[in-house]
VEXMI-85210 format. One record per residue (C-alpha): residue in one letter; x, y, z. Coordinates in steps of 0.001 Angstrom, whole numbers, plus 500000, padded with zeros to 6 digits. Each point is the difference from the previous one (the first is absolute). Example, Ala and Ser with C-alpha at 12.3 -4.5 7.8 and 13.67 -1.06 7.14 Angstrom:
2
A512300495500507800
S501370503440499340
# end
This chain:
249
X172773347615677345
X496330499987498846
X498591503248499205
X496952499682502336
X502449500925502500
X500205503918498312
X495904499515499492
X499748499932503724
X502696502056500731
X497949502784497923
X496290498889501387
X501628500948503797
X501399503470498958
X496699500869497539
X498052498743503878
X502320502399501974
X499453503002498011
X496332499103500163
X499935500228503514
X501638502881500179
X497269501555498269
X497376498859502068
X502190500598502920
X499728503816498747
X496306499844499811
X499164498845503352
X502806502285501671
X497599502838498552
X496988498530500841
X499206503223501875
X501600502165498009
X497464502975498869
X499356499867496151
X502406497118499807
X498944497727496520
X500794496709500268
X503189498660497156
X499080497078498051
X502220497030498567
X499580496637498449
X501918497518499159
X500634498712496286
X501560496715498377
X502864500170497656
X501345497038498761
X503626499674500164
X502189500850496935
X497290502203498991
X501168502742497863
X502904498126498478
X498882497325498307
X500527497135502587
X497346499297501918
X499078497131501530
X496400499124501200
X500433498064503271
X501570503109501285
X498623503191500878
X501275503041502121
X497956502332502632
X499770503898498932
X498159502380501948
X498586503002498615
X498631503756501441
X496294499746498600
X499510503836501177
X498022500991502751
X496453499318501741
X497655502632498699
X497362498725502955
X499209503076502376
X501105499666503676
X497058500618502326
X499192503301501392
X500921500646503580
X498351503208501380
X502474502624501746
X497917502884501152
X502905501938499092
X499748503078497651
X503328499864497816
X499246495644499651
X498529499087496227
X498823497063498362
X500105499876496235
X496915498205498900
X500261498243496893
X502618499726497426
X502039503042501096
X503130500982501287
X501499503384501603
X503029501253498853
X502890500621501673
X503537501742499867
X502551496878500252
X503627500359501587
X501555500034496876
X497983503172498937
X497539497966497726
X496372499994499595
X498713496625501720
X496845498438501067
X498635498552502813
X496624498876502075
X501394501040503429
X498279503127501427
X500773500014503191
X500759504045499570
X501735502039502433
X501426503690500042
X503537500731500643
X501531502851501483
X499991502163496687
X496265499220499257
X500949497664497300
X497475496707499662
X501979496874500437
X498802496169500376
X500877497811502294
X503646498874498363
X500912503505499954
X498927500265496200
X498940503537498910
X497105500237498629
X498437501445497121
X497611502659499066
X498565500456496179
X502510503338499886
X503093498035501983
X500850499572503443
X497269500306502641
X500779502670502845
X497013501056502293
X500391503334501749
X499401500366503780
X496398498801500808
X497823499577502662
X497382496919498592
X501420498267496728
X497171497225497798
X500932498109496860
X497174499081497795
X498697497584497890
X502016501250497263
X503113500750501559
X499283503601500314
X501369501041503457
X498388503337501539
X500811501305503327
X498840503219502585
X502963502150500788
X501658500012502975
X498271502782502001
X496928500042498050
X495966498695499721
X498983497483497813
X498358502701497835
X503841500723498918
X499896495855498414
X502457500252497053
X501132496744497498
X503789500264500099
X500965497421497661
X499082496673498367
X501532496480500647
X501136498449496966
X497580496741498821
X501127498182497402
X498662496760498195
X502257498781497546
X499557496588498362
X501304497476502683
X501874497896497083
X501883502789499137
X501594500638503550
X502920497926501912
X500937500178503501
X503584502038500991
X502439498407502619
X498947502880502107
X496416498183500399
X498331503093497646
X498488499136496452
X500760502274497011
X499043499385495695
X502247497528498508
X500576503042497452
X501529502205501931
X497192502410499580
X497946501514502973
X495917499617500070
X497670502735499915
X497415500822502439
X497167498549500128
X496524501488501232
X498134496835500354
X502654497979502441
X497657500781503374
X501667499968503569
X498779499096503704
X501157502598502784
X500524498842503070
X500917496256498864
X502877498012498744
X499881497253497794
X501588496794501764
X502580497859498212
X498246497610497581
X502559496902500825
X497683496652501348
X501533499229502761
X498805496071500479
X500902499524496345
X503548501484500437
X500486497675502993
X498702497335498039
X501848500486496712
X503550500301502710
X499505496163501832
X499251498824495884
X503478501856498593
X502211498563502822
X498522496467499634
X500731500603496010
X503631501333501489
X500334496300502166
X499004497990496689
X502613501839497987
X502825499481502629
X498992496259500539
X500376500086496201
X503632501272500001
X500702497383503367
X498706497070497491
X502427501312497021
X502932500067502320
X499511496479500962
X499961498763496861
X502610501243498905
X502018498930502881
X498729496157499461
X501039500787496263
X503568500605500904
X500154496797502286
X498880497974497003
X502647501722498097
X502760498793502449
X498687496840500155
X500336499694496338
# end
């Protein structure tokens, strides 16, 4: 059988895996922080690698290209624990696995211990560890993360800085996205703090996924899907008029 059928066998899988990445990035098109993953697709011509190849055939390969490093737009909250890291930064977290991670969502809540959390239920992190705010009666975060508060039962003369959100800015090549959705260093290593990574209380930055283009790029990958397939229908009927020459032979 001719070998274009395995060319468009592996053009329809390298198109479904596509789509399930941009599938991905439009599912969190509202999803705070969220950046947007990026793939392309490459040409490898067949044999490739061992010695064979053959020019008038070429197979499909997709590839993760990383991840957009375009900010999502700001959507002011009003709210007092929401923050929007302006700029290159990132605030770092406490993953489920115990590691340090990083992410851009800071939609920030208290639990019932004090301890700051986001809105995945990530703990997050102060320059000396976990962040845990006592009992307070007016909490504000500012522009560098530092969060101060008035005790419960006191004036705002009594204004005390309680702790520090952890800013980061490491160099975006050197960081890779987790299953779990959070970025850490490719090394294994964690990033230190930062003073100059600024953030915006009372906002949360929006996920930075183009909707129309998403759309757009879906309706092109399942008419790419519909070529391939008509590809693999054409293969199978010729090599079902090949065999009826055969018998007739």
């Amino acid at each position: 059988m001719d070998k274009f059928l395995y060319v468009a066998m592996s053009g329809a899988r390298e198109t479904m895996r596509a789509q399930g990445v941009n599938s991905h990035n439009l599912a969190n098109a509202s999803t705070t922080g969220f950046r947007a993953e990026l793939a392309a697709f490459a040409t490898q011509a067949a044999g490739e690698g061992d010695g064979v190849g053959a020019q008038s055939r070429a197979f499909a390969t997709i590839a993760e290209t990383g991840w957009s490093r375009a900010s999502g737009p700001l959507q002011s909250t009003g709210r007092d624990l929401d923050v929007a890291v302006e700029g290159d930064g990132w605030i770092a977290v406490q993953a489920a696995d115990g590691s340090e991670a990083y992410t851009r969502a800071g939609d920030l809540r208290l639990d019932a211990t004090g301890a700051v959390r986001n809105g995945a239920g990530h703990a997050v992190l102060g320059d000396g560890g976990q962040l845990v705010i006592p009992p307070h009666a007016s909490l504000v975060i500012g522009s560098d993360g530092g969060i101060s508060m008035v005790p419960l039962g006191q004036g705002a003369e009594t204004t005390a800085r309680v702790g520090r959100i952890k800013l980061v800015k490491p160099d975006p090549a050197q960081l890779q996205r987790g299953a779990d959705g959070l970025f850490r260093l490719k090394d294994g290593s964690t990033a230190a703090p930062d003073a100059s990574v600024r953030v915006v209380s009372g906002a949360l930055e929006g996920s930075n996924v183009n909707v129309a283009d998403t759309m757009v790029k879906m309706i092109e990958l399942s008419r790419q899907f519909d070529m391939h397939m008509k590809t693999l229908r054409t293969a199978e009927d010729n090599a079902r008029q090949s065999a009826s020459l055969l018998r007739l032979g």
